[in-house]
DRENPAVO-143924 format. One line per field, with one value per residue (C-alpha): residue number from 1; x, z, y. Coordinates in pm, 1 decimal. Example, Ala and Ser with C-alpha at 12.3 -4.5 7.8 and 13.67 -1.06 7.14 Angstrom:
// residues 2
i	1 / 2
c1	1230.0 / 1367.0
c3	780.0 / 714.0
c2	-450.0 / -106.0
//
This chain:
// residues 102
i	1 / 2 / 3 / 4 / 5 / 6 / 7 / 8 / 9 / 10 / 11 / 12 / 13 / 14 / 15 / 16 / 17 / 18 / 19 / 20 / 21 / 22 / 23 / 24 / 25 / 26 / 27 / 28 / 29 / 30 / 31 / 32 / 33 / 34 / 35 / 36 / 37 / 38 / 39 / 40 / 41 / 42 / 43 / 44 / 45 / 46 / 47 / 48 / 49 / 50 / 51 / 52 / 53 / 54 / 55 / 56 / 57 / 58 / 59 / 60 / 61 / 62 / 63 / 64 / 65 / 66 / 67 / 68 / 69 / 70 / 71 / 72 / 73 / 74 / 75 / 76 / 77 / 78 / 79 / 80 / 81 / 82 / 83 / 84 / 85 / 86 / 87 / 88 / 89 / 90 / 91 / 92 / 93 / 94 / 95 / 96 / 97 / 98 / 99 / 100 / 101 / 102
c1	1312.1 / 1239.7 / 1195.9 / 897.4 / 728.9 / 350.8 / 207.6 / 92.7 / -35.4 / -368.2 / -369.8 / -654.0 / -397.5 / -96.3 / -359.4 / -376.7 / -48.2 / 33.9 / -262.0 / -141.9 / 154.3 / 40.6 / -181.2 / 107.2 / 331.7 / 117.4 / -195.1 / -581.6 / -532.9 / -299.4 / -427.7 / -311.8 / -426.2 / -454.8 / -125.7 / 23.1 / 164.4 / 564.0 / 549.7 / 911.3 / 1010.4 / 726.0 / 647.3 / 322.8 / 353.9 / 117.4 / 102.6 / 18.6 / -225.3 / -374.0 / -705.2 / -1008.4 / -1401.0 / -1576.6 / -1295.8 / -1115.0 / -765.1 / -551.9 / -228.2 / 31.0 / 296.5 / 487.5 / 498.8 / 462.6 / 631.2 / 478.4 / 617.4 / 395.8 / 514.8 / 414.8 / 304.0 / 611.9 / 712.5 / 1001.0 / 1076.6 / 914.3 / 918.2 / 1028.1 / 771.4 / 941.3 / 908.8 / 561.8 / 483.9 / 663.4 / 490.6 / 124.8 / 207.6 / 288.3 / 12.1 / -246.5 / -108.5 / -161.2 / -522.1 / -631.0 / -895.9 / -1059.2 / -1020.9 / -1124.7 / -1437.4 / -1775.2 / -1973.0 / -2323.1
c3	185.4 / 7.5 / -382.6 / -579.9 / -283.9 / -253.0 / -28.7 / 332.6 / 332.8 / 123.4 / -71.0 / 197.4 / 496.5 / 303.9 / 287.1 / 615.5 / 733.3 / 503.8 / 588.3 / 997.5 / 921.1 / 738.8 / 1019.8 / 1284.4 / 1060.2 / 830.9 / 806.7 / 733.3 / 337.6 / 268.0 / 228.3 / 96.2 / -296.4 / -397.8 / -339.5 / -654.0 / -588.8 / -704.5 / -690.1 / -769.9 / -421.9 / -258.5 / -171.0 / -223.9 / -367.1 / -195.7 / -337.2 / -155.8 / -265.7 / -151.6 / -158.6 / -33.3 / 33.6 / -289.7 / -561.4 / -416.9 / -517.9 / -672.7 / -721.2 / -596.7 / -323.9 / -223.1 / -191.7 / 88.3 / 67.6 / 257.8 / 321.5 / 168.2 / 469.9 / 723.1 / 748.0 / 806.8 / 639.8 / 442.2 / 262.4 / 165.4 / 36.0 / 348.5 / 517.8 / 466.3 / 48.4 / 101.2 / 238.3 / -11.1 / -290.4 / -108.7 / -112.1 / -427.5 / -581.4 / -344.3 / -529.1 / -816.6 / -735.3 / -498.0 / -648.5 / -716.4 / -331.0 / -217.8 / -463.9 / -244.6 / -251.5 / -357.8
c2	-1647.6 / -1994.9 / -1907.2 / -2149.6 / -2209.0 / -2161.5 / -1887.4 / -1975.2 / -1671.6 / -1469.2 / -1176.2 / -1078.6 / -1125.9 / -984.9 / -653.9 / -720.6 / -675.8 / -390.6 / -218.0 / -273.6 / -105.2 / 167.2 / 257.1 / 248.9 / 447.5 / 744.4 / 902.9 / 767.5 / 880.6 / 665.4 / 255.9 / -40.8 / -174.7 / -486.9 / -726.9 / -926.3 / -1211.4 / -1279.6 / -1669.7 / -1688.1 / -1487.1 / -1614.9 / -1275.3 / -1023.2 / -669.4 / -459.5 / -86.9 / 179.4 / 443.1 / 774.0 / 798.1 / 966.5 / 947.3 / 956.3 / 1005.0 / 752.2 / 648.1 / 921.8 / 777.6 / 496.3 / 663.7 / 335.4 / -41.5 / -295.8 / -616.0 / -891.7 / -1213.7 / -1499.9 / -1764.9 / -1505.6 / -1181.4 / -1031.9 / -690.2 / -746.2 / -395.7 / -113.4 / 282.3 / 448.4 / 649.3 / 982.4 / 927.0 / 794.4 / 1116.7 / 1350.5 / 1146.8 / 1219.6 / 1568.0 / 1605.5 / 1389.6 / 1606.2 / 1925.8 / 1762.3 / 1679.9 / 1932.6 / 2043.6 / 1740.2 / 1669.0 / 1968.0 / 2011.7 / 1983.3 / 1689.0 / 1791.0
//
């Protein structure tokens, strides 16, 4: 990883790759968020959120980082805490989730 050196790569194709990822590796509920750029690592921060039709995002579970020279995933929350952290944020929300739309 080159430090100081400007992205090759979006925020839109850092979302990308995070969001490629998160498909291969959890369930629909949980997306990507918006990535953050760390110019000094040349790298973007993408959080990871579950979230759901109409209420949307109800809390952060893990983190995605993308390369900004490629699209390469560098690190990120292992899948396993990803999905202990959904669960517990869905307790903590479940009734807002479950409410009916009228």
């Amino acid at each position: 990883m080159v430090a100081n050196t400007v992205p090759k790569i979006t925020a839109l194709v850092a979302k990308a790759a995070a969001s490629l990822f998160l498909c291969d590796h959890l369930p629909d509920r949980i997306t990507a968020g918006d990535p953050q750029l760390d110019s000094q690592a040349s790298v973007w921060h993408v959080p990871v959120l579950l979230a759901y039709p109409v209420i949307g995002s109800v809390g952060e579970v893990g983190e995605i980082i993308v390369s900004g020279q490629t699209e390469e995933i560098l690190l990120h929350t292992p899948v396993d805490e990803m999905l202990a952290r959904a669960r517990a944020l869905y307790e903590q929300h479940r009734e807002q989730i479950e409410a009916p739309v009228l």
